[in-house]
N, C-alpha and C positions, 0 to 999 in steps of 0.2 A: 124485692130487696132482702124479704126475710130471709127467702131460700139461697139467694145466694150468699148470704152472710154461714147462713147453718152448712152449701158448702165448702165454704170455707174451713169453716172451725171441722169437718170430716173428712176432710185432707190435710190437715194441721199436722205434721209429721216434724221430726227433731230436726231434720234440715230448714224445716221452716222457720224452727225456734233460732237454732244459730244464723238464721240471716237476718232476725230482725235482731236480734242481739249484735251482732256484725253492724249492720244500721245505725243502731245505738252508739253504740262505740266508737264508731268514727265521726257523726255528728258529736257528739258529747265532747272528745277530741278537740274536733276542729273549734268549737265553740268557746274553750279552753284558751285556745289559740288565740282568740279576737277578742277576749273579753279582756276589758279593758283597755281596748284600742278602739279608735272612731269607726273600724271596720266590722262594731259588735252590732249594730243597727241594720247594718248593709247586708253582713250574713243573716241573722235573724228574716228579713226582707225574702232574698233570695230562698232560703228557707221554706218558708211562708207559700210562696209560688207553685215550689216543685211540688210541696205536698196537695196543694188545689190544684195543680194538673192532674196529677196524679188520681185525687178524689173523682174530678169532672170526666177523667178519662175510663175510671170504673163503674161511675151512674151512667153511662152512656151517652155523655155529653159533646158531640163532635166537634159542634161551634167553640163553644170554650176549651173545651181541650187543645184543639189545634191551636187558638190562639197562645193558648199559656205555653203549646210548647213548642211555637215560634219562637217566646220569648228565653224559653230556657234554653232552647239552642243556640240564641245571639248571645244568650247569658253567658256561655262557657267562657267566651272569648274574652268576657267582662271580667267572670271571677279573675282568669290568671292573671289580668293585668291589676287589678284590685287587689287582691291577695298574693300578688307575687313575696314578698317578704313572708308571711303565716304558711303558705304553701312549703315553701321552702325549709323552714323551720319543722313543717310537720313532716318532710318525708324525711328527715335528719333524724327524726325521733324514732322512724326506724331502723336505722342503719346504728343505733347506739343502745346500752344498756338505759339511758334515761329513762325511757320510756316503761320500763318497767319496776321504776324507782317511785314513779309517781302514784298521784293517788287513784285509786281506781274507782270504778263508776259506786261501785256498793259501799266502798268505803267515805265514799263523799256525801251518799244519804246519809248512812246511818256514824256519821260522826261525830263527837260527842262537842257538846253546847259551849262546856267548860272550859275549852283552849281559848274562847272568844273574850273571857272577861278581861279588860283592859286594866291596868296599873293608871289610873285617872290620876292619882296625885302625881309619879313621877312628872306626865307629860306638863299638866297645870306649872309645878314649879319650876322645871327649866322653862318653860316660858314666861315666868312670871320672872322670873331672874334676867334671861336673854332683851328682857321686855326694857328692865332695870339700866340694863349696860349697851342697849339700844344694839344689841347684834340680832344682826337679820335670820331670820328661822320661815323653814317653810316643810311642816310634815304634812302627812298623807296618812290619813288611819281606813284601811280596808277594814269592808263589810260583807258581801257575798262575792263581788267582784273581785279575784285576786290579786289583779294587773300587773298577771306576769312580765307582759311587754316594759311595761315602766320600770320593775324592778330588776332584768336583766340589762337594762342601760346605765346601771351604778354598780356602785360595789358590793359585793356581799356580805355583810355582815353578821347577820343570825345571832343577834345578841339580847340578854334581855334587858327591857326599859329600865334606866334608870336617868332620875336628869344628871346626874354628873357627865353621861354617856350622850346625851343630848346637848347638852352644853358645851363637852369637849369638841362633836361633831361640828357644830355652827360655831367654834371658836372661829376667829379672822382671819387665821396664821394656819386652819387645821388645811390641809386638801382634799377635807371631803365637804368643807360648807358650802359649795356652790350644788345650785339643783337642791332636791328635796329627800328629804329622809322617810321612808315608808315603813310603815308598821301592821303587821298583822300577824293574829292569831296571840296577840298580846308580846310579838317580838319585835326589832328592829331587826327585818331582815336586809335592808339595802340603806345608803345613801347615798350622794351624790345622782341622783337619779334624774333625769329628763324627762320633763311630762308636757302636754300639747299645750298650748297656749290659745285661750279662749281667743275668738273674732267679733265678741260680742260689741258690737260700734257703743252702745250705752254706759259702757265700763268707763271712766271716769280718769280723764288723762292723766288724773295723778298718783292712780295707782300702778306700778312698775309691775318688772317681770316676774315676780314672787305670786304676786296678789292674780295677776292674768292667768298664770298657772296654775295658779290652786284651782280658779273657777274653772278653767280647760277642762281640768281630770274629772272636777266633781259634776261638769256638763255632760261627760260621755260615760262616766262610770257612777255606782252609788259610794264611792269613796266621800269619805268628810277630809277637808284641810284645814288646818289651821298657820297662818302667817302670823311671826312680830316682823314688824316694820324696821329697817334699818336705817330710815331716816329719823321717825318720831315715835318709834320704841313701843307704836301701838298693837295690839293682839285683834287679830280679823277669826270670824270662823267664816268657814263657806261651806255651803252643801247644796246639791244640785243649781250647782253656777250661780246661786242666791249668797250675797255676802251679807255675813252682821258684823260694822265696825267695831273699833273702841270699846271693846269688852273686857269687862275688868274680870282679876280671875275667878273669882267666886262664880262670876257669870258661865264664864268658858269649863269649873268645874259641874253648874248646875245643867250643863247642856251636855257635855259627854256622860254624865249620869244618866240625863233622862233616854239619851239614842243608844246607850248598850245596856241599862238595864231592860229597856225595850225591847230589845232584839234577842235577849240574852233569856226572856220570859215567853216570847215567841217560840225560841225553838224549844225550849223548855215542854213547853205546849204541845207543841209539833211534836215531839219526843214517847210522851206519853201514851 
Protein backbone atom coordinates (compact mmCIF):
# COMPACT_ATOMS: atom_id res chain seq x y z
CA UNK A 1 0.00 0.00 0.00
CA UNK A 2 2.79 2.14 0.92
CA UNK A 3 4.62 1.87 -2.30
CA UNK A 4 1.90 2.37 -4.18
CA UNK A 5 0.80 5.44 -2.48
CA UNK A 6 4.73 6.83 -2.97
CA UNK A 7 3.94 5.83 -6.64
CA UNK A 8 1.58 7.73 -6.91
CA UNK A 9 2.75 10.93 -5.43
CA UNK A 10 6.24 10.18 -8.18
CA UNK A 11 4.10 10.51 -11.02
CA UNK A 12 2.04 13.35 -9.65
CA UNK A 13 2.45 15.69 -12.51
CA UNK A 14 0.33 19.08 -13.20
CA UNK A 15 -2.00 17.21 -15.34
CA UNK A 16 -2.75 15.21 -12.37
CA UNK A 17 -3.24 18.46 -10.34
CA UNK A 18 -5.76 19.89 -12.89
CA UNK A 19 -7.86 16.79 -12.91
CA UNK A 20 -8.41 16.52 -9.52
CA UNK A 21 -8.93 20.26 -9.36
CA UNK A 22 -11.42 19.61 -12.44
CA UNK A 23 -13.02 16.80 -9.99
CA UNK A 24 -13.42 19.44 -7.40
CA UNK A 25 -15.02 21.81 -9.41
CA UNK A 26 -17.68 20.02 -10.73
CA UNK A 27 -18.58 18.04 -7.71
CA UNK A 28 -18.50 21.31 -5.60
CA UNK A 29 -20.71 22.57 -8.59
CA UNK A 30 -23.12 20.08 -8.72
CA UNK A 31 -23.48 20.17 -4.93
CA UNK A 32 -24.39 23.84 -5.26
CA UNK A 33 -26.99 22.79 -7.24
CA UNK A 34 -28.86 20.28 -4.73
CA UNK A 35 -28.17 22.05 -1.87
CA UNK A 36 -31.01 23.04 -0.53
CA UNK A 37 -33.27 20.71 -2.32
CA UNK A 38 -34.54 17.17 -1.06
CA UNK A 39 -32.01 16.00 -3.76
CA UNK A 40 -28.96 17.16 -1.38
CA UNK A 41 -28.98 13.70 0.65
CA UNK A 42 -29.52 11.68 -2.70
CA UNK A 43 -26.34 13.27 -4.21
CA UNK A 44 -24.28 13.21 -1.08
CA UNK A 45 -25.42 9.12 -1.16
CA UNK A 46 -24.57 8.71 -4.72
CA UNK A 47 -21.45 10.46 -4.01
CA UNK A 48 -20.49 8.27 -1.20
CA UNK A 49 -20.62 5.19 -3.61
CA UNK A 50 -18.54 6.16 -6.50
CA UNK A 51 -15.80 7.07 -4.25
CA UNK A 52 -15.88 3.36 -2.24
CA UNK A 53 -15.98 1.84 -5.67
CA UNK A 54 -13.47 3.61 -6.55
CA UNK A 55 -11.34 3.10 -3.21
CA UNK A 56 -12.34 -1.06 -3.24
CA UNK A 57 -11.32 -0.98 -6.90
CA UNK A 58 -7.76 0.40 -6.02
CA UNK A 59 -7.05 -1.96 -2.89
CA UNK A 60 -7.89 -4.74 -5.15
CA UNK A 61 -11.13 -5.59 -4.08
CA UNK A 62 -13.07 -7.49 -7.11
CA UNK A 63 -16.06 -8.60 -5.09
CA UNK A 64 -16.92 -5.21 -3.86
CA UNK A 65 -15.75 -3.35 -6.53
CA UNK A 66 -17.78 -5.15 -9.10
CA UNK A 67 -20.68 -4.87 -6.94
CA UNK A 68 -20.53 -1.11 -6.22
CA UNK A 69 -20.01 -0.70 -9.80
CA UNK A 70 -23.08 -2.50 -10.80
CA UNK A 71 -24.52 -0.17 -8.82
CA UNK A 72 -23.15 3.04 -10.37
CA UNK A 73 -23.87 1.90 -13.67
CA UNK A 74 -27.82 1.23 -12.86
CA UNK A 75 -27.09 4.46 -10.99
CA UNK A 76 -26.46 6.69 -14.15
CA UNK A 77 -29.97 6.01 -15.27
CA UNK A 78 -31.20 7.00 -11.83
CA UNK A 79 -29.18 10.28 -11.60
CA UNK A 80 -30.81 11.64 -14.95
CA UNK A 81 -34.12 10.95 -13.85
CA UNK A 82 -33.54 12.26 -10.29
CA UNK A 83 -31.64 15.25 -11.17
CA UNK A 84 -33.26 15.97 -14.49
CA UNK A 85 -34.14 19.65 -13.39
CA UNK A 86 -30.17 20.29 -11.41
CA UNK A 87 -28.85 18.61 -14.56
CA UNK A 88 -30.26 20.95 -16.58
CA UNK A 89 -29.72 23.97 -14.76
CA UNK A 90 -25.94 22.99 -14.59
CA UNK A 91 -25.27 22.62 -18.09
CA UNK A 92 -27.10 26.08 -18.61
CA UNK A 93 -24.49 27.40 -16.44
CA UNK A 94 -22.35 26.88 -19.17
CA UNK A 95 -23.60 28.08 -22.01
CA UNK A 96 -24.00 31.68 -19.94
CA UNK A 97 -21.72 34.15 -18.32
CA UNK A 98 -23.41 33.15 -14.81
CA UNK A 99 -21.33 30.81 -14.12
CA UNK A 100 -18.42 32.86 -13.87
CA UNK A 101 -20.24 35.59 -11.83
CA UNK A 102 -20.48 33.33 -9.11
CA UNK A 103 -18.68 32.38 -6.17
CA UNK A 104 -15.81 30.29 -6.64
CA UNK A 105 -14.38 27.41 -4.83
CA UNK A 106 -11.53 29.53 -2.80
CA UNK A 107 -13.51 32.27 -2.41
CA UNK A 108 -16.15 30.31 -0.52
CA UNK A 109 -13.58 28.96 1.97
CA UNK A 110 -11.86 31.87 2.69
CA UNK A 111 -14.88 34.24 2.97
CA UNK A 112 -15.14 36.51 5.39
CA UNK A 113 -17.54 35.66 8.74
CA UNK A 114 -18.85 39.26 8.85
CA UNK A 115 -21.44 39.29 5.82
CA UNK A 116 -23.15 36.47 8.19
CA UNK A 117 -24.09 38.90 11.24
CA UNK A 118 -27.93 39.17 11.16
CA UNK A 119 -29.93 42.60 11.91
CA UNK A 120 -31.82 40.52 14.86
CA UNK A 121 -33.87 43.50 15.82
CA UNK A 122 -35.36 44.36 12.30
CA UNK A 123 -36.49 40.68 11.86
CA UNK A 124 -37.90 40.34 15.91
CA UNK A 125 -40.06 43.68 15.42
CA UNK A 126 -41.77 43.17 12.10
CA UNK A 127 -42.85 40.10 13.58
CA UNK A 128 -43.60 41.25 16.72
CA UNK A 129 -45.71 43.95 14.83
CA UNK A 130 -47.26 41.44 11.91
CA UNK A 131 -47.76 39.20 15.12
CA UNK A 132 -49.92 42.45 16.58
CA UNK A 133 -52.14 42.96 13.37
CA UNK A 134 -52.45 39.14 13.04
CA UNK A 135 -50.75 39.25 9.21
CA UNK A 136 -49.46 35.97 8.31
CA UNK A 137 -45.27 35.90 7.82
CA UNK A 138 -43.29 33.05 6.98
CA UNK A 139 -39.22 33.97 6.54
CA UNK A 140 -36.48 31.66 6.07
CA UNK A 141 -32.98 32.75 7.54
CA UNK A 142 -30.06 30.72 5.64
CA UNK A 143 -26.99 29.23 7.35
CA UNK A 144 -24.38 27.40 5.26
CA UNK A 145 -27.06 26.14 2.97
CA UNK A 146 -27.74 28.73 0.42
CA UNK A 147 -31.06 27.35 -1.11
CA UNK A 148 -30.58 28.51 -4.29
CA UNK A 149 -33.45 26.30 -5.59
CA UNK A 150 -36.01 28.07 -3.22
CA UNK A 151 -34.87 31.56 -3.81
CA UNK A 152 -35.05 31.33 -7.73
CA UNK A 153 -38.73 30.33 -7.41
CA UNK A 154 -39.55 34.08 -6.03
CA UNK A 155 -38.63 37.27 -6.62
CA UNK A 156 -35.52 39.01 -6.37
CA UNK A 157 -35.11 41.33 -4.23
CA UNK A 158 -31.51 41.79 -2.64
CA UNK A 159 -32.43 44.40 -0.29
CA UNK A 160 -31.31 45.11 3.17
CA UNK A 161 -33.52 44.03 6.41
CA UNK A 162 -35.56 46.36 7.63
CA UNK A 163 -38.96 45.55 9.22
CA UNK A 164 -40.74 48.38 7.54
CA UNK A 165 -39.56 46.22 4.35
CA UNK A 166 -40.85 43.05 5.92
CA UNK A 167 -43.99 44.37 7.00
CA UNK A 168 -44.63 46.03 3.68
CA UNK A 169 -43.83 42.41 1.98
CA UNK A 170 -46.33 40.36 4.23
CA UNK A 171 -48.81 43.26 3.86
CA UNK A 172 -52.46 41.49 2.51
CA UNK A 173 -52.93 43.72 -0.38
CA UNK A 174 -48.84 43.45 -1.28
CA UNK A 175 -48.13 40.56 -4.25
CA UNK A 176 -45.30 39.24 -2.75
CA UNK A 177 -46.99 38.00 0.70
CA UNK A 178 -47.81 34.64 -0.53
CA UNK A 179 -44.75 31.95 -0.11
CA UNK A 180 -41.81 32.98 2.10
CA UNK A 181 -39.23 35.58 2.26
CA UNK A 182 -35.60 34.34 2.45
CA UNK A 183 -32.78 35.99 3.82
CA UNK A 184 -29.13 35.56 3.86
CA UNK A 185 -25.89 36.92 4.24
CA UNK A 186 -27.79 39.43 6.37
CA UNK A 187 -30.02 40.39 3.11
CA UNK A 188 -33.45 39.92 1.77
CA UNK A 189 -32.57 38.52 -1.27
CA UNK A 190 -36.00 36.79 -2.53
CA UNK A 191 -39.84 36.63 -1.62
CA UNK A 192 -42.56 35.20 -2.56
CA UNK A 193 -40.68 32.02 -2.65
CA UNK A 194 -41.84 28.35 -2.76
CA UNK A 195 -40.43 25.92 -0.34
CA UNK A 196 -41.20 21.79 0.06
CA UNK A 197 -43.93 21.13 2.38
CA UNK A 198 -42.95 18.78 5.13
CA UNK A 199 -45.07 14.85 5.10
CA UNK A 200 -44.29 14.66 8.56
CA UNK A 201 -47.88 12.60 9.65
CA UNK A 202 -47.20 14.03 13.40
CA UNK A 203 -47.55 17.68 12.37
CA UNK A 204 -50.58 18.55 14.01
CA UNK A 205 -53.76 19.37 11.82
CA UNK A 206 -53.92 22.62 12.92
CA UNK A 207 -51.10 23.91 11.81
CA UNK A 208 -51.52 25.31 7.86
CA UNK A 209 -49.44 25.73 4.98
CA UNK A 210 -46.98 28.30 6.43
CA UNK A 211 -46.08 26.35 9.50
CA UNK A 212 -45.73 22.66 7.11
CA UNK A 213 -43.36 24.73 5.15
CA UNK A 214 -41.19 26.17 7.38
CA UNK A 215 -40.56 22.55 8.75
CA UNK A 216 -40.24 21.21 4.98
CA UNK A 217 -37.15 23.62 4.38
CA UNK A 218 -35.77 23.28 7.83
CA UNK A 219 -36.20 19.15 7.36
CA UNK A 220 -33.92 19.20 4.27
CA UNK A 221 -31.77 22.14 4.84
CA UNK A 222 -29.97 23.69 8.08
CA UNK A 223 -32.05 26.82 7.31
CA UNK A 224 -34.11 28.27 10.56
CA UNK A 225 -37.89 29.77 9.86
CA UNK A 226 -39.77 31.68 11.61
CA UNK A 227 -43.86 31.81 11.14
CA UNK A 228 -46.65 34.45 12.63
CA UNK A 229 -49.84 32.85 12.33
CA UNK A 230 -52.43 34.52 10.42
CA UNK A 231 -55.24 33.09 12.24
CA UNK A 232 -53.98 33.77 16.11
CA UNK A 233 -51.24 36.17 15.48
CA UNK A 234 -48.71 33.63 17.15
CA UNK A 235 -44.73 33.63 16.25
CA UNK A 236 -43.50 29.66 15.85
CA UNK A 237 -39.62 29.24 15.24
CA UNK A 238 -38.62 25.96 13.57
CA UNK A 239 -35.26 24.53 12.95
CA UNK A 240 -34.51 21.13 11.68
CA UNK A 241 -38.27 20.24 11.31
CA UNK A 242 -38.56 20.69 15.32
CA UNK A 243 -41.17 23.61 16.02
CA UNK A 244 -41.15 25.97 19.19
CA UNK A 245 -44.73 27.54 19.42
CA UNK A 246 -46.13 30.69 21.06
CA UNK A 247 -42.88 32.47 21.51
CA UNK A 248 -42.88 35.79 22.74
CA UNK A 249 -40.38 38.17 21.13
CA UNK A 250 -37.72 38.50 23.74
CA UNK A 251 -37.87 34.59 23.36
CA UNK A 252 -37.56 34.56 19.53
CA UNK A 253 -34.71 37.50 19.98
CA UNK A 254 -32.99 35.26 22.70
CA UNK A 255 -32.84 32.38 20.12
CA UNK A 256 -31.59 34.07 16.98
CA UNK A 257 -28.90 35.60 19.24
CA UNK A 258 -27.79 32.52 20.74
CA UNK A 259 -27.74 30.49 16.70
CA UNK A 260 -25.69 33.42 14.94
CA UNK A 261 -23.72 34.59 17.58
CA UNK A 262 -22.68 30.86 17.57
CA UNK A 263 -22.04 30.33 14.23
CA UNK A 264 -20.70 33.73 13.80
CA UNK A 265 -17.79 32.77 16.72
CA UNK A 266 -17.43 29.32 14.92
CA UNK A 267 -16.06 30.65 11.99
CA UNK A 268 -14.39 33.29 13.70
CA UNK A 269 -12.41 30.31 15.07
CA UNK A 270 -12.31 28.58 11.83
CA UNK A 271 -10.75 31.85 10.43
CA UNK A 272 -7.85 32.23 12.67
Amino acid sequence: MKTQISDWYATLGWINIIDVLLVLFLVYEGYKLVRGTGANKVFAGLLAIVILWRLTDYLNMPLTAGILGSLVNIGVIAIFIIFQPEIRRFLQLFGTHHLWERRTFLRYLFKDSSDSKLNIDAIVSACSQMSKELTGALIVVTRESSLEHPVSTGEQIDAIISSQLLENIFYKNSPLHDGAVIISHNKIVAARCILPVSANPRIPVSLGLRHRSAIGITEQTDALAIVVSEQTGSMSFIEAGRIQRNITPERLTEILSNKFSNQNEKKATTKR
